[in-house]
C-alpha positions in Angstrom: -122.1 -172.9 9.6 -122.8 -176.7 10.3 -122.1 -178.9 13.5 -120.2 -182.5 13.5 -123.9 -183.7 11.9 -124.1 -181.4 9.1 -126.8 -179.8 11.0 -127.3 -175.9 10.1 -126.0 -173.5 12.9 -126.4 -169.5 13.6 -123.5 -167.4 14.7 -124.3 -168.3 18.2 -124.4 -172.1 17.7 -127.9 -172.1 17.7 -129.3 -174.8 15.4 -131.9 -173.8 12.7 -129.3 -171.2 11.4 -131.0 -168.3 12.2 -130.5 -166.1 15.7 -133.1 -166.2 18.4 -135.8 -163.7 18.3 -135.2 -162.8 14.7 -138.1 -162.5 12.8 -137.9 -164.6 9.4 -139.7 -162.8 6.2 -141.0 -165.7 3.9 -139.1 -165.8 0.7 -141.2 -164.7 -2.2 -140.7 -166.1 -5.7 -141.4 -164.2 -8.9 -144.7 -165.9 -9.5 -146.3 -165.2 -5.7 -146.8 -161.5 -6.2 -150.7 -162.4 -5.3 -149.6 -164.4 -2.4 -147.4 -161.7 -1.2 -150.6 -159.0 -1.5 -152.7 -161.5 0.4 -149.7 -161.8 3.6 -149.5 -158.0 3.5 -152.4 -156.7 3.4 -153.7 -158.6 6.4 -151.6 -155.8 8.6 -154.9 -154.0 7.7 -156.9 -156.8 9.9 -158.8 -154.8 12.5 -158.7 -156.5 16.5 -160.8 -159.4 16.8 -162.8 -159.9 13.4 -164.8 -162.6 14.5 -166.7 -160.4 16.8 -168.3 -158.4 14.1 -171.9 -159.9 13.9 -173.1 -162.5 11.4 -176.3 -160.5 10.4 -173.9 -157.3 9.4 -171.8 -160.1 6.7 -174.3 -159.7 3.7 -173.6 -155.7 3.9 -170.1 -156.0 4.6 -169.8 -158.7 1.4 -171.9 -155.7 -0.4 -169.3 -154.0 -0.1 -167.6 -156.3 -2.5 -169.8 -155.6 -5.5 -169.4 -152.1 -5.4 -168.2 -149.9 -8.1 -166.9 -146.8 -5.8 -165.0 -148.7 -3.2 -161.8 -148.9 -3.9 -159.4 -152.0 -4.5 -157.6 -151.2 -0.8 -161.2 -151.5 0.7 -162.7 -154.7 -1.4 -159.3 -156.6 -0.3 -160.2 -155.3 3.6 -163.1 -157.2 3.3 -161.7 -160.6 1.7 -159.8 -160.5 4.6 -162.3 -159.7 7.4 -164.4 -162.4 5.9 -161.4 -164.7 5.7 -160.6 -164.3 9.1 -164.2 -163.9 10.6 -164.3 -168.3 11.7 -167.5 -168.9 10.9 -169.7 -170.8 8.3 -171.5 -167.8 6.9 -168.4 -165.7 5.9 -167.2 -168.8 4.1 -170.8 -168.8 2.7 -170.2 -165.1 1.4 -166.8 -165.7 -0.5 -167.8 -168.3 -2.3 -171.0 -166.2 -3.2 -168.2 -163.9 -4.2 -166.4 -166.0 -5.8 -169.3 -166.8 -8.3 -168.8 -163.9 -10.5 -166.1 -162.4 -8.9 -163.8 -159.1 -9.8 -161.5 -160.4 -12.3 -158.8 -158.3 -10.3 -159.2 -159.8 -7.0 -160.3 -163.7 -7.8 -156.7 -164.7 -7.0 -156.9 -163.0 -3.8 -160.7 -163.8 -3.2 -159.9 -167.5 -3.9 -157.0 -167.5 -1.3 -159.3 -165.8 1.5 -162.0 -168.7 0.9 -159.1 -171.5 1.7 -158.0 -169.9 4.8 -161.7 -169.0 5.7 -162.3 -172.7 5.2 -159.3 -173.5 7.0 -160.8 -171.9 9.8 -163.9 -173.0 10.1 -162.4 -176.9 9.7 -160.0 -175.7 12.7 -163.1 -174.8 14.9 -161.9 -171.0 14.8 -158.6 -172.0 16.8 -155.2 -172.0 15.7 -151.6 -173.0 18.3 -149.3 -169.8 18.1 -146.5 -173.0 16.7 -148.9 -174.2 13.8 -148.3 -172.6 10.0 -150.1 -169.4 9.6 -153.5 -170.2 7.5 -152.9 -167.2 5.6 -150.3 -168.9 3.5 -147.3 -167.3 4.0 -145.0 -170.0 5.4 -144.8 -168.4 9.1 -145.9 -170.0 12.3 -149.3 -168.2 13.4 -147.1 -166.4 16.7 -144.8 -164.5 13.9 -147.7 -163.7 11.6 -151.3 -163.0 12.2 -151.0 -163.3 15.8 -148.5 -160.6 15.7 -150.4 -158.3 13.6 -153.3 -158.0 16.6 -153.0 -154.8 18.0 
């Protein structure tokens, strides 16, 4: 539905042709199945990941290297470290990334741009800005509404 400008319109009139308070899901194309995996998995983001200590990084990034923990838990980490804000958890991706998991470099490379996207930001993001994690949304209807 379009007004006398050609404008898109919702059922109600509204313009931007979707209804208020509708959540929009970001259309996914064939070739984004990493991207998609990167958006979804950071409902696994625990409260507040910037609080966890920077001495504890190094362990956490351990974590990354090793053999027994399990895909679910290395891509826990990417994100913790992605979302973390600060220098040092940039530092330990691209460490990472060196001679990364061939399985996760996709999604280790795309938790190194939004962990640098952070840190360029000063750690702060407006709830209207695009989501840093890449999935199209503004920050409010994305990470933001993940926090517990």
């Amino acid at each position: 539905m379009h007004d006398e400008r050609g404008r898109r319109r919702g059922e109600s009139g509204q313009l931007g042709g979707r209804e208020p308070g509708v959540h929009q899901t970001p259309r996914w194309g064939a070739g984004h199945r990493v991207l998609r995996e990167y958006v979804e998995a950071h409902e696994q983001l625990q409260d507040r990941p910037e609080t966890v200590p920077v001495e504890v990084l190094p362990a956490i990034t351990s974590r990354l290297r090793d053999e027994s923990a399990s895909e679910e838990d290395r891509k826990a980490v990417l994100i913790l470290l992605a979302h973390h804000k600060s220098e040092r958890a940039a530092k330990e991706l691209e460490w990472y990334l060196r001679k990364p998991d061939p399985a996760l470099e996709s999604f280790a490379r795309l938790a190194l741009e939004e962990a640098q996207e952070w840190v360029a930001s000063g750690g702060r993001v407006a709830r209207n800005q695009a989501c840093l994690c890449g999935s199209g949304l503004k920050y409010k209807h994305c990470c933001e509404a993940k926090r517990p």
